[in-house]
VMD Tcl script that builds the backbone (N, CA, C; Angstrom):
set m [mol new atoms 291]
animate dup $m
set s [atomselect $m all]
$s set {name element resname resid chain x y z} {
  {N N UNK 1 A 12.810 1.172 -10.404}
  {CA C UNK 1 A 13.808 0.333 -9.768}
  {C C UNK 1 A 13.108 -0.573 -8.743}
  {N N UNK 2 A 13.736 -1.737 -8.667}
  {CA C UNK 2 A 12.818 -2.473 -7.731}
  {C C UNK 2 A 13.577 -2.371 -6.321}
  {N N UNK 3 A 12.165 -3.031 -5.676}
  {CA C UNK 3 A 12.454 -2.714 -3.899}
  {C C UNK 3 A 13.730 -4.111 -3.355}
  {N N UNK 4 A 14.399 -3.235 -2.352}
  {CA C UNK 4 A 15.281 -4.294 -1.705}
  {C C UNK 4 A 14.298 -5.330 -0.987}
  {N N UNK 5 A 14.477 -6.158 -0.518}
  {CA C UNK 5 A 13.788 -7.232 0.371}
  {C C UNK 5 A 13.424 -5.695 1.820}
  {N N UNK 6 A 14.776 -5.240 2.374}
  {CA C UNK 6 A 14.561 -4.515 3.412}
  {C C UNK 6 A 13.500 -3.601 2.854}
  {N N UNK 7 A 13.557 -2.999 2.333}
  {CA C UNK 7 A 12.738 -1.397 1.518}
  {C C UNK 7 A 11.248 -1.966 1.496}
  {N N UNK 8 A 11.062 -3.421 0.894}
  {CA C UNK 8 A 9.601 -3.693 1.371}
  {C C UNK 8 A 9.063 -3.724 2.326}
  {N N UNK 9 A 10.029 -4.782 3.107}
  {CA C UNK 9 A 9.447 -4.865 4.916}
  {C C UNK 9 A 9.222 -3.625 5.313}
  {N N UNK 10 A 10.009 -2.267 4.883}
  {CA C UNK 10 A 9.355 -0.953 5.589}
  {C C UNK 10 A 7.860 -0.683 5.282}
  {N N UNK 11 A 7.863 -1.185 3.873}
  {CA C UNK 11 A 6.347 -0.862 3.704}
  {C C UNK 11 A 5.559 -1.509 4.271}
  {N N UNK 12 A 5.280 -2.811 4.472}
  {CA C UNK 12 A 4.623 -3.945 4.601}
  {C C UNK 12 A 4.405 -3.636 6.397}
  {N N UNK 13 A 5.084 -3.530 6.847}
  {CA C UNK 13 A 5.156 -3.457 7.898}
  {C C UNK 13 A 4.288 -2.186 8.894}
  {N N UNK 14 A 4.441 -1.280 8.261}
  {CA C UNK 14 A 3.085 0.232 7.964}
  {C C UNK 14 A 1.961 -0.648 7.364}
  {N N UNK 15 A 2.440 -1.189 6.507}
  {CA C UNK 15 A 0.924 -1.470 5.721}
  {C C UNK 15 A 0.149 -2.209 6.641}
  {N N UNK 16 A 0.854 -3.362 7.459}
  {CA C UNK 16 A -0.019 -4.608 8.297}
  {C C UNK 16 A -0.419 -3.533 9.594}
  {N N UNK 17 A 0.421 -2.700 9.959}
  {CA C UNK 17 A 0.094 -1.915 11.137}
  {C C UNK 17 A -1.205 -1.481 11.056}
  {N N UNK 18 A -1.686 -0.770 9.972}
  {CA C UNK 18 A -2.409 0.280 9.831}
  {C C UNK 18 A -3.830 -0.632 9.276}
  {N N UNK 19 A -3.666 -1.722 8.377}
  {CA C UNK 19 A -4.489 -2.514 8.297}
  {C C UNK 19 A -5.112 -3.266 9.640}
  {N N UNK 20 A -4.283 -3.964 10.292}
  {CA C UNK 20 A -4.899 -4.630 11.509}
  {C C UNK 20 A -5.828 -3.578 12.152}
  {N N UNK 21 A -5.460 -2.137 12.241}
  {CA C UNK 21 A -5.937 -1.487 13.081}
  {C C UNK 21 A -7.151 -0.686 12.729}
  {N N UNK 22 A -7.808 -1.380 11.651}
  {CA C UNK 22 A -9.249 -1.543 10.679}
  {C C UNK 22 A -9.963 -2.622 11.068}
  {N N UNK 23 A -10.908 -2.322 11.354}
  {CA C UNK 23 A -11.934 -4.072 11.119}
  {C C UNK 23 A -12.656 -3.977 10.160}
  {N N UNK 24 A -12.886 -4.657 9.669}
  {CA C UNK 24 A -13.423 -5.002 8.268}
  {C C UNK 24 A -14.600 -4.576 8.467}
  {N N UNK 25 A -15.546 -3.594 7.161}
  {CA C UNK 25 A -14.765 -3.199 5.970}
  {C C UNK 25 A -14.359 -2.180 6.210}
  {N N UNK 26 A -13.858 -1.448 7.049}
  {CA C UNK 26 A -13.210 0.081 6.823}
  {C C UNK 26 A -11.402 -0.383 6.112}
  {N N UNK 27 A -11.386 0.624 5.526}
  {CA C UNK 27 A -10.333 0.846 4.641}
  {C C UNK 27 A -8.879 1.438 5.118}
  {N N UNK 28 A -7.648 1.806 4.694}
  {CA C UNK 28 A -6.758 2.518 4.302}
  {C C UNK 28 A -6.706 2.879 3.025}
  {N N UNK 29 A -6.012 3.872 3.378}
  {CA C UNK 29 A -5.470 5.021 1.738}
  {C C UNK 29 A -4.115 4.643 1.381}
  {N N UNK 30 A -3.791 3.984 0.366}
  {CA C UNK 30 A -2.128 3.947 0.516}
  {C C UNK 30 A -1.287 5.462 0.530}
  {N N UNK 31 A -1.708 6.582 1.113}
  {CA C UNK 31 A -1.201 7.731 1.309}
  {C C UNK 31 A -0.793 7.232 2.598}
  {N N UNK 32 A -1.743 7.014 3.491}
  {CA C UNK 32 A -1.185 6.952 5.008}
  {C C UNK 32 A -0.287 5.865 5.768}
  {N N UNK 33 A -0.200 5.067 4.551}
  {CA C UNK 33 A 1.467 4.280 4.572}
  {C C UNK 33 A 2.323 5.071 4.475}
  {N N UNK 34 A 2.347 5.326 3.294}
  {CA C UNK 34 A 3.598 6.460 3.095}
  {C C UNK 34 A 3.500 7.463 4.078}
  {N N UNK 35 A 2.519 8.081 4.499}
  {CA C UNK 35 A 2.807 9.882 5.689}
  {C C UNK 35 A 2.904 8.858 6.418}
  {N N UNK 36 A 3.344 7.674 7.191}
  {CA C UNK 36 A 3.574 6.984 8.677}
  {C C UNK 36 A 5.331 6.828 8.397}
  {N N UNK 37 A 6.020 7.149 7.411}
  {CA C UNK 37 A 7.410 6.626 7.420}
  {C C UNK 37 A 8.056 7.728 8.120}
  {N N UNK 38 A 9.326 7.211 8.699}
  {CA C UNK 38 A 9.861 7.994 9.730}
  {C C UNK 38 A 11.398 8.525 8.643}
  {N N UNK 39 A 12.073 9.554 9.228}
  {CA C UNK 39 A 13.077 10.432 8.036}
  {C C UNK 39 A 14.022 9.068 7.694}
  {N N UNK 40 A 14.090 8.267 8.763}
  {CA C UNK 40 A 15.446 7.193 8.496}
  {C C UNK 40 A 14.778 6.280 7.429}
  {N N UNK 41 A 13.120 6.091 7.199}
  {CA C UNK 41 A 12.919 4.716 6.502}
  {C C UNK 41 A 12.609 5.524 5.380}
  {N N UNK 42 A 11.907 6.789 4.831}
  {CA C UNK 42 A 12.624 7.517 3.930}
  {C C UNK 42 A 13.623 7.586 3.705}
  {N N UNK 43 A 14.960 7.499 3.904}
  {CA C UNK 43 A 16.296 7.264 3.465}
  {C C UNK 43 A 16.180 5.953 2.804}
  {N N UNK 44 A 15.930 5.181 3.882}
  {CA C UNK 44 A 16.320 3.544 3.367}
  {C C UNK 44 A 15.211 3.668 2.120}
  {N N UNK 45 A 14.840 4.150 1.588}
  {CA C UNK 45 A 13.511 3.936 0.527}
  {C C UNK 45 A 14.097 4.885 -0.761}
  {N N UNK 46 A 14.977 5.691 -0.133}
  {CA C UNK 46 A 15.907 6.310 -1.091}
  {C C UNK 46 A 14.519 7.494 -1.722}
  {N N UNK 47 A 13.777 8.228 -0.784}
  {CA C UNK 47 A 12.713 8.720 -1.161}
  {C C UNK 47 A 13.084 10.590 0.006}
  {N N UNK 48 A 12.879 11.650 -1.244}
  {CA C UNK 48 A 13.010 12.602 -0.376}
  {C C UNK 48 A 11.848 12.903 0.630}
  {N N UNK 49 A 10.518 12.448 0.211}
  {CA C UNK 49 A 9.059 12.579 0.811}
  {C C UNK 49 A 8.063 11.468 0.629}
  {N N UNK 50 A 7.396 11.481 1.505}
  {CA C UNK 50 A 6.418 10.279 1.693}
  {C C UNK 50 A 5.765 10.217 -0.141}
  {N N UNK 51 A 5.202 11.468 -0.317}
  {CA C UNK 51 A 4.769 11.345 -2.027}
  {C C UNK 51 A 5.800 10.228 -3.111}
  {N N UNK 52 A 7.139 10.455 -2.875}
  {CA C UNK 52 A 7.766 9.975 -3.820}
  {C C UNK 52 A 7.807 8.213 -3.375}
  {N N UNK 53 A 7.076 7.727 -2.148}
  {CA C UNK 53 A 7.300 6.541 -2.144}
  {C C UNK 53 A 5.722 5.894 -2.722}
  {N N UNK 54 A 4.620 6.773 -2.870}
  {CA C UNK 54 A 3.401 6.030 -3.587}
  {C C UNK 54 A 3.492 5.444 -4.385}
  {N N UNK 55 A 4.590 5.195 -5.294}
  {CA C UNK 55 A 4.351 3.853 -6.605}
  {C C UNK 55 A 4.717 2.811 -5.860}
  {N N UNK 56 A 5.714 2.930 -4.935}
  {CA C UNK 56 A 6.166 1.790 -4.328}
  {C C UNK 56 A 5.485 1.059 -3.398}
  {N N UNK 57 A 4.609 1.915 -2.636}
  {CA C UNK 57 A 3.681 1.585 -1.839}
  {C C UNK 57 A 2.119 0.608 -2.395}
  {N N UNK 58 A 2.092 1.635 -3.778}
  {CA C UNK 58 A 0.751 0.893 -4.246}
  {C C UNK 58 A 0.914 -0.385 -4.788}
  {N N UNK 59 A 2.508 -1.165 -5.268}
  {CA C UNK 59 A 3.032 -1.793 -5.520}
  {C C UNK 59 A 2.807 -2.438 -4.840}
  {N N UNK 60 A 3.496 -2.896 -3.384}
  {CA C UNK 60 A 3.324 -3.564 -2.593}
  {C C UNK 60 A 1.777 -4.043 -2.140}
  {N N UNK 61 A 0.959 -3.073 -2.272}
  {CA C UNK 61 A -0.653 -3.607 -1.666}
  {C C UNK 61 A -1.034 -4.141 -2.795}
  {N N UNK 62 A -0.645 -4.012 -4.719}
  {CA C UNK 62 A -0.964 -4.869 -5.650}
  {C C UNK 62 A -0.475 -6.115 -4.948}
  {N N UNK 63 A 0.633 -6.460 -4.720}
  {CA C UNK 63 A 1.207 -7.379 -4.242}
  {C C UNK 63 A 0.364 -8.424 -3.052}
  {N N UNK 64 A 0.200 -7.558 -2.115}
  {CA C UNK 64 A -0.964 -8.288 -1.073}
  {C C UNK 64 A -2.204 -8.466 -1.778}
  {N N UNK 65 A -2.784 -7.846 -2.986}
  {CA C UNK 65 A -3.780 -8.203 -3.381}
  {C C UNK 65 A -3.774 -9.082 -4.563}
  {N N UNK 66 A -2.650 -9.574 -5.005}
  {CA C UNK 66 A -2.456 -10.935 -5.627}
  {C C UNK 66 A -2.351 -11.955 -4.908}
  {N N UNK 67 A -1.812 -11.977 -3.509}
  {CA C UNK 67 A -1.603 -13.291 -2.637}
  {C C UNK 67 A -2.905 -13.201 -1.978}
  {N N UNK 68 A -3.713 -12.692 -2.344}
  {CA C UNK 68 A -5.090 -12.731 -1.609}
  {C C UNK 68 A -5.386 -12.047 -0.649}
  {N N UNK 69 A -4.338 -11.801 0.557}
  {CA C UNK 69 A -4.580 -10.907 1.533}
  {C C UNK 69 A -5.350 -9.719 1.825}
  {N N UNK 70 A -5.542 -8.684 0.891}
  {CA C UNK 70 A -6.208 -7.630 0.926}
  {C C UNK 70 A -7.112 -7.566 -0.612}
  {N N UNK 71 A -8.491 -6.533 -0.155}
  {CA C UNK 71 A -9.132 -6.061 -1.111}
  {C C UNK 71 A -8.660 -4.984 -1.757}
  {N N UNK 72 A -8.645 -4.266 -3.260}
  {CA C UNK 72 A -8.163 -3.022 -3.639}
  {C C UNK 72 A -9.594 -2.743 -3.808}
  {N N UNK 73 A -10.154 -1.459 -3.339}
  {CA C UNK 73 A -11.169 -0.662 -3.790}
  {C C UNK 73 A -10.999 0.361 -4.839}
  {N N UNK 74 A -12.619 0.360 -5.219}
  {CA C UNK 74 A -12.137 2.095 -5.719}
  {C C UNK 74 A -14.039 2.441 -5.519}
  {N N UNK 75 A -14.005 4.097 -5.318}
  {CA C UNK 75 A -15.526 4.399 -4.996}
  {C C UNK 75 A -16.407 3.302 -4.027}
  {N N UNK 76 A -15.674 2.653 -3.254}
  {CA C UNK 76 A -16.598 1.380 -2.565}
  {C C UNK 76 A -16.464 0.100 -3.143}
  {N N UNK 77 A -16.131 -0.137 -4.449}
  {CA C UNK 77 A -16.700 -1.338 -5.093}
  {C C UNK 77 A -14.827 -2.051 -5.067}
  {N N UNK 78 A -15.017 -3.246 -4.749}
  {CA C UNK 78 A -14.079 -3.969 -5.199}
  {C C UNK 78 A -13.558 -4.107 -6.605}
  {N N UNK 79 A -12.282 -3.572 -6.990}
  {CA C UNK 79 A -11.662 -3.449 -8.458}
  {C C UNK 79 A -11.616 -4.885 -8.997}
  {N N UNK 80 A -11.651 -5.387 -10.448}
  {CA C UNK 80 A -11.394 -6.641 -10.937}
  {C C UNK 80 A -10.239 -6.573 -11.443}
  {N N UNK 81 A -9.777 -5.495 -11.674}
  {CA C UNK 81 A -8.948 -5.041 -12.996}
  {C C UNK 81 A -7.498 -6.093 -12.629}
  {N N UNK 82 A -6.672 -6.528 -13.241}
  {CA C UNK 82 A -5.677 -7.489 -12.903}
  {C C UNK 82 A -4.320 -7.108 -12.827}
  {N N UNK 83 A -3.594 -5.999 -13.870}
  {CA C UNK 83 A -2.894 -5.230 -13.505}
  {C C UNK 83 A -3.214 -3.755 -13.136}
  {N N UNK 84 A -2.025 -3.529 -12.149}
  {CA C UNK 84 A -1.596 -2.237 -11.271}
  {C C UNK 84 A -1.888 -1.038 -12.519}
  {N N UNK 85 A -0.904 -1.490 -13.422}
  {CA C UNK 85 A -0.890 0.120 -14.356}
  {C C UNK 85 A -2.414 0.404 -15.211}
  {N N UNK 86 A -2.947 -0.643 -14.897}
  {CA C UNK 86 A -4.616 -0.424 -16.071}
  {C C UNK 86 A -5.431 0.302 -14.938}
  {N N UNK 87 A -4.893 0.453 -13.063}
  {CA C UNK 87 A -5.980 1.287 -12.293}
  {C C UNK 87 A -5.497 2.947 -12.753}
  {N N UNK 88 A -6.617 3.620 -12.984}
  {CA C UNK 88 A -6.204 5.274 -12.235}
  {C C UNK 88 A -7.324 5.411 -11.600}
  {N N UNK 89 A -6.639 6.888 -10.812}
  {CA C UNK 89 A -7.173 6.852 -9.778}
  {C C UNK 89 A -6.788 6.693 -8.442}
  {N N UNK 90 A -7.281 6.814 -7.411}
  {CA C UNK 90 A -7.343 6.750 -5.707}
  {C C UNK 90 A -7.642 5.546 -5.669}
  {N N UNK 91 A -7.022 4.866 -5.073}
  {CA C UNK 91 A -7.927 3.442 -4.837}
  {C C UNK 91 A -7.704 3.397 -2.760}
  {N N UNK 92 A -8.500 2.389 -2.147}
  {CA C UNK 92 A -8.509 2.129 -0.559}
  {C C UNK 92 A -7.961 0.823 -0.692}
  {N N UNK 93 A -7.740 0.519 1.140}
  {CA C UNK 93 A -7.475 -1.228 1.215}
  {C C UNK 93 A -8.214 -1.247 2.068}
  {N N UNK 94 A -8.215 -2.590 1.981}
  {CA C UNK 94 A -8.857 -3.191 3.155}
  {C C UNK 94 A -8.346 -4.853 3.249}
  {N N UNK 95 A -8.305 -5.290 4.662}
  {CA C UNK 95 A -7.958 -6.685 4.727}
  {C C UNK 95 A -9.303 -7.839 4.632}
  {N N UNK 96 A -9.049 -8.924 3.981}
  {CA C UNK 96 A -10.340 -9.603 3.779}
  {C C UNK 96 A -10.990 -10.070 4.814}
  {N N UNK 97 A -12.271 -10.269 4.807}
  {CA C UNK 97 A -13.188 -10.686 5.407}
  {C C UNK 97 A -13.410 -12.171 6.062}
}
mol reanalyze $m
mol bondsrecalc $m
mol representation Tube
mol addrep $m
């Protein structure tokens, strides 16, 4: 199901937090977007636990990493791959350089 306009800004909004508060190149996990949501923005996300919001989350940083904004890693190396569903795996962020 797709995200409301609001349901993103929850993410996005963790996401820029936690990014700014990196200097390049250190990373985020899109786990620690999700464990930063509070019980009410879990509701609004329609999510019983931070786990059940990771597709939505990794969604959104595909998203920043089509408008250019952020790098997707994986093992260190910057991913090429072009769609979301062709990564498995853990992947990091990071904001560009």
């Amino acid at each position: 199901m797709p995200l409301s306009r609001e349901q993103r800004d929850v993410i996005l909004s963790h996401s820029n937090i936690l990014l700014t508060k990196r200097d390049f190149p250190k990373t985020i996990c899109p786990s620690e977007v999700a464990r930063a949501f509070s019980k009410g923005e879990l509701e609004a996300l329609n999510a019983p636990d931070w786990r059940s919001t990771m597709d939505h989350v990794r969604q959104v940083v595909w998203e920043l990493r089509d408008a250019g904004e952020v790098e997707v890693l994986q093992k260190g190396e910057v991913i090429s791959v072009e769609r979301l569903e062709d990564v498995k795996g853990p992947i990091r962020v990071r904001r560009k350089a």
